[in-house]
C-alpha positions as MATLAB code, in Angstrom:
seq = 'XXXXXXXXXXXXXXXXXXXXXXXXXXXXXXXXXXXXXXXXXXXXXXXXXXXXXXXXXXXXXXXXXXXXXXXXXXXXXXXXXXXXXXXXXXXXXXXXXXXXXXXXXXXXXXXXXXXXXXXXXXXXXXXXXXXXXXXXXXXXXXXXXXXXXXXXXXXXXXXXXX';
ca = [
     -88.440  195.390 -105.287;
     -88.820  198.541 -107.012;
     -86.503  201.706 -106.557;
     -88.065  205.066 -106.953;
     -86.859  207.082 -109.960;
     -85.817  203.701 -111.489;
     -86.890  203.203 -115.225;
     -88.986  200.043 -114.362;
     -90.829  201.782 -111.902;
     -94.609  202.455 -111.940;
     -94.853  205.456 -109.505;
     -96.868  208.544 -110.013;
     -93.249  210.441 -109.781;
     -92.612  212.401 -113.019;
     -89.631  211.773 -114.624;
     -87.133  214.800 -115.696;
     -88.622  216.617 -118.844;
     -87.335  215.139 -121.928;
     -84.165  217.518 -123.014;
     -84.675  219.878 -125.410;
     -82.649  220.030 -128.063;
     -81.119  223.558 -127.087;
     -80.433  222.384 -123.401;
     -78.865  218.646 -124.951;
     -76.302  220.994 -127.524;
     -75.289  223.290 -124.331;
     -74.775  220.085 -121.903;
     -72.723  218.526 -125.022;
     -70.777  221.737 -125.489;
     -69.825  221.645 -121.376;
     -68.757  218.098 -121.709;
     -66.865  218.679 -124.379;
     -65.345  221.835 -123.032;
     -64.214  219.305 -120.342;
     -62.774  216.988 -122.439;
     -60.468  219.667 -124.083;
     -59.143  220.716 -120.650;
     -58.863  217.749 -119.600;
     -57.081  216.521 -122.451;
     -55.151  219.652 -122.083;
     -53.686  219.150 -118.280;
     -52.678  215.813 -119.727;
     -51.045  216.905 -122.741;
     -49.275  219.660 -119.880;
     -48.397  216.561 -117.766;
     -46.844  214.791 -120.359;
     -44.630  217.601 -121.824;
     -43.543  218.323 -118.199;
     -42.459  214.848 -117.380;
     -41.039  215.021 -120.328;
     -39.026  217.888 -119.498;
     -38.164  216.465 -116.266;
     -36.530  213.240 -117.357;
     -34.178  215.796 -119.660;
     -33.692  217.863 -116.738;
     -32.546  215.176 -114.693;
     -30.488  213.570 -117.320;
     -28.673  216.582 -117.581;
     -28.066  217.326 -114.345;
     -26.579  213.537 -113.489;
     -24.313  214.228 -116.551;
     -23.004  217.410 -114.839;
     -22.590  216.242 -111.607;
     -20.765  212.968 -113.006;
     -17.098  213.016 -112.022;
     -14.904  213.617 -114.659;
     -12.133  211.039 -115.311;
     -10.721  211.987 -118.182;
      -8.348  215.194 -118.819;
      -9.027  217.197 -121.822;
      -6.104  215.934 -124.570;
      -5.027  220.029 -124.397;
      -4.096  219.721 -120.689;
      -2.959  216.136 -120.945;
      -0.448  218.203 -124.010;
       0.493  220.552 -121.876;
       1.976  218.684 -118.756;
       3.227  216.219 -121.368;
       5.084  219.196 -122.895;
       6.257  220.928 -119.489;
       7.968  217.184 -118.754;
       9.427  217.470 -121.782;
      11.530  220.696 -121.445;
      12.393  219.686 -118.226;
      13.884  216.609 -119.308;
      15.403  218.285 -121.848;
      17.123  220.983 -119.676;
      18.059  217.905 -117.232;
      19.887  216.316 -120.191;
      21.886  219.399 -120.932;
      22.883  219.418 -117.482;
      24.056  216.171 -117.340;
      25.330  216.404 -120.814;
      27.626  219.440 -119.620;
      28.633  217.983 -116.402;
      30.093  214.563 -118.143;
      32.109  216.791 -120.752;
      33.491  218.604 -117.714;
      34.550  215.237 -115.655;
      36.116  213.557 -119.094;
      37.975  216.696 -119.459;
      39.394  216.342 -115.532;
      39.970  212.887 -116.572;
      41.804  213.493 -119.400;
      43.775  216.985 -117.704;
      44.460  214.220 -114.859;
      45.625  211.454 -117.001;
      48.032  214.041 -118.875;
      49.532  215.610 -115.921;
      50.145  212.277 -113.879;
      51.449  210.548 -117.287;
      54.247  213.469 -117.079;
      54.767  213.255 -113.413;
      54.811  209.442 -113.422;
      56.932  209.287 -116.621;
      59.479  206.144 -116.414;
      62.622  206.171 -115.221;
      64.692  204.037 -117.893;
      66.586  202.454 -114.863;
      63.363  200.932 -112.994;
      61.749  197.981 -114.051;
      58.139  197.620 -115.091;
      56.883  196.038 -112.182;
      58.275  198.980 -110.324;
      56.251  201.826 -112.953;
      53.014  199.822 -111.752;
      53.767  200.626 -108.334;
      54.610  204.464 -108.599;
      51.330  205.025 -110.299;
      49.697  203.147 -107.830;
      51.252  204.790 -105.177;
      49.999  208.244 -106.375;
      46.174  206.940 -105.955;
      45.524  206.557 -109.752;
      45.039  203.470 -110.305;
      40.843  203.634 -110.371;
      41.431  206.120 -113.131;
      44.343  204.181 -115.192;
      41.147  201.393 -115.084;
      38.240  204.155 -116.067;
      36.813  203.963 -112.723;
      35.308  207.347 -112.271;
      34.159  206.116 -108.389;
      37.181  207.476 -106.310;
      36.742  209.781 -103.949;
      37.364  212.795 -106.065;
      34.523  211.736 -108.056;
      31.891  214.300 -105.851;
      33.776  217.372 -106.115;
      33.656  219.839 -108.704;
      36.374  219.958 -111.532;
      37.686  223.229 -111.006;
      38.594  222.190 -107.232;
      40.197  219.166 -108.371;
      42.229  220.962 -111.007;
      43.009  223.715 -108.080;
      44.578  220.992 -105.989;
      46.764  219.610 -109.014;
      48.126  222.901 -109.932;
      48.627  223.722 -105.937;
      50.713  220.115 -105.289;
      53.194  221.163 -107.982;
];
């Protein structure tokens, strides 16, 4: 079977004119002209997708959570825990020098009021300091309950009894 405008075919159909060299160079020209744009949107394509996968790179890197501090804030809290431990230690630093001074003024002043009477025995001295509520600071035991108040009212109340 035979298809008209086939090659093999033997019908009285003309086939197209041959091309003429003028017409062949402008058809080559258009499909070349093609090919550039063509090759063109592609070349476009790829420098946008290109462009893409940096733009989305960058943007999961922003939106990433940050875990880690800078080192200069990390420095600075670091440094603010510092001085406040330091002005803490001063504190306490003062605050012991003021209660080993009560417990010296205390020791002093019940040492003179307490003083032996050449008469008693020494089981008896025992007892007399004991009696006066010293005896947790004859030991060093700084947990009596004098312990919470301030010097100055503790002194107050010495010099008041006498």
């Amino acid at each position: 079977m035979h298809h008209v405008g086939s090659p093999s075919s033997s019908s009285s159909t003309a086939s197209p004119p041959p091309p003429t060299s003028s017409l062949a160079k402008r058809r080559l020209r258009g499909r070349q002209k093609m090919q550039r744009y063509r090759q063109r949107l592609l070349s476009e394509v790829a420098v946008l997708k290109d462009e893409i996968r940096a733009l989305e790179t960058q943007s999961r890197e922003l939106t990433r959570p940050r875990l880690l501090l800078p080192w200069e804030t990390v420095a600075d809290v670091l440094r603010e825990e510092r001085a406040e431990s330091a002005l803490t230690n001063t504190q306490l630093r003062v605050q012991v020098d003021h209660q080993a001074s009560l417990i010296r003024a205390m020791k002093e002043r019940l040492a003179t009021k307490l003083e032996p009477r050449d008469d008693s025995p020494p089981r008896e001295k025992k007892g007399r300091f004991e009696e006066a509520g010293c005896d947790d600071i004859a030991r060093g035991n700084q947990n009596d309950s004098n312990a919470s108040r301030s010097p100055g009212h503790i002194k107050r109340e010495w010099s008041q009894s006498e």
